[in-house]
C-alpha positions as CSV (number, residue, x, y, z in Angstrom):
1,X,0.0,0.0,0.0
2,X,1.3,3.4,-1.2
3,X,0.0,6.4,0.5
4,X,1.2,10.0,0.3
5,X,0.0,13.5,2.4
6,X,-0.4,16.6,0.6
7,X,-1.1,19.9,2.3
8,X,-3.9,21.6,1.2
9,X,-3.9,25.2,2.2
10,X,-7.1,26.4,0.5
11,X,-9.3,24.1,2.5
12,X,-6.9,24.5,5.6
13,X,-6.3,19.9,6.0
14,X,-3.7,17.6,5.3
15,X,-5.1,14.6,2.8
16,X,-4.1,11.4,3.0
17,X,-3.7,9.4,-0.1
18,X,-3.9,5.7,-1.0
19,X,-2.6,3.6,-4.0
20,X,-3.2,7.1,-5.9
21,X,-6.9,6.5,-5.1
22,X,-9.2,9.5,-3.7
23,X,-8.5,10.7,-0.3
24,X,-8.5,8.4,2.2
25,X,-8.6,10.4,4.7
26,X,-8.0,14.1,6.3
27,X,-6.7,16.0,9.0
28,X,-8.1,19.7,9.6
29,X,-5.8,22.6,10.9
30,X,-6.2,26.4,11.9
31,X,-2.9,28.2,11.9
32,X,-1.5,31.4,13.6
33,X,1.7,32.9,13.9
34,X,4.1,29.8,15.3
35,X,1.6,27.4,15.3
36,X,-1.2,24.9,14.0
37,X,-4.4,23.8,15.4
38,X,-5.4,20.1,14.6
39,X,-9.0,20.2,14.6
40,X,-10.2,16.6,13.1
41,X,-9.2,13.7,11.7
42,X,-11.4,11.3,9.8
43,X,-10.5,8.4,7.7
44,X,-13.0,7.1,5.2
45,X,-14.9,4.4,6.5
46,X,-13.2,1.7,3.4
47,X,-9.8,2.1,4.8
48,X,-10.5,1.9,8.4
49,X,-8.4,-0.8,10.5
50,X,-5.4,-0.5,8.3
51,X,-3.3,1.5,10.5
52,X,-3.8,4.8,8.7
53,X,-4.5,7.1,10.9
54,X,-1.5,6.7,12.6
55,X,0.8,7.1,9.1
56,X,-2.0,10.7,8.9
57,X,-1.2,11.6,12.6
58,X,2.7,11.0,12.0
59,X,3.2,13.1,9.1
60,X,1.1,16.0,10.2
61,X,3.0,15.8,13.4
62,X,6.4,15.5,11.4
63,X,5.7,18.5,9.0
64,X,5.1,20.6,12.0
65,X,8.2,19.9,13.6
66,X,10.0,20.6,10.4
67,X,8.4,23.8,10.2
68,X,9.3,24.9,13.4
69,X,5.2,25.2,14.6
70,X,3.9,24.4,18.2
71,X,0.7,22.3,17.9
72,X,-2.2,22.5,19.8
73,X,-3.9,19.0,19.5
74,X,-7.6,20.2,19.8
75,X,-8.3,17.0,17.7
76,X,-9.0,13.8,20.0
77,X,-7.6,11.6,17.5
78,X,-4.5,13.4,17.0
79,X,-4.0,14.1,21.4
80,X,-4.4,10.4,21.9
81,X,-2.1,9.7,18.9
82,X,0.7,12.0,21.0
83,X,0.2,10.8,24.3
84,X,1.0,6.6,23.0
85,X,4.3,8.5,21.1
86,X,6.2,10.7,24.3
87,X,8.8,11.7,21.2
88,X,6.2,13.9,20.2
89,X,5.0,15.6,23.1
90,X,7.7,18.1,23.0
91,X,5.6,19.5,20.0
92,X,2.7,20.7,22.2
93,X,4.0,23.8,24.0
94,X,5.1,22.8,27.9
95,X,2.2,25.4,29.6
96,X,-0.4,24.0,27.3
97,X,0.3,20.0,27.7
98,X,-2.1,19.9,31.1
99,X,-4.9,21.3,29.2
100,X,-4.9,18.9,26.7
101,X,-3.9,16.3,29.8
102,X,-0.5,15.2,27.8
């Protein structure tokens, strides 16, 4: 299974690709000044149980790191996803980790 993420600004998500399918799935974002949001993530129902939310969650996560942003895991999906991978909890700024209980 080949899957890619590709930004897309104009609708403010990440979309996940599959076997150069449709989208797959999607991760939503707000950004400011330093940081991004993640809002929601949802994975289409036909690729569910395949372990990609978690290759969606990484890649969102690693593309923020690269750009220097903090995140602010509003997303439930993407918080839970954080708190089973500690190497990523430096991404959520320190005074902001008890409010999202990381």
């Amino acid at each position: 299974m080949t899957t890619s993420v590709v930004e897309r600004p104009d609708v403010d998500r990440y979309e996940l690709h599959v076997d150069g399918d449709g989208v797959a799935g999607f991760v939503t974002y707000r950004r400011a000044p330093g940081e991004i949001a993640f809002l929601h993530t949802e994975i289409d129902p036909a690729y569910e149980g395949k372990g990609l939310g978690s290759v969606l969650a990484r890649r969102v996560l690693d593309a923020a790191r690269e750009q220097g942003l903090a995140v602010l895991p509003y997303c439930p999906f993407i918080r839970g996803w954080i708190a089973r991978h500690p190497d990523y909890v430096d991404l959520v700024p320190a005074q902001r980790r008890a409010a999202f209980q990381l």
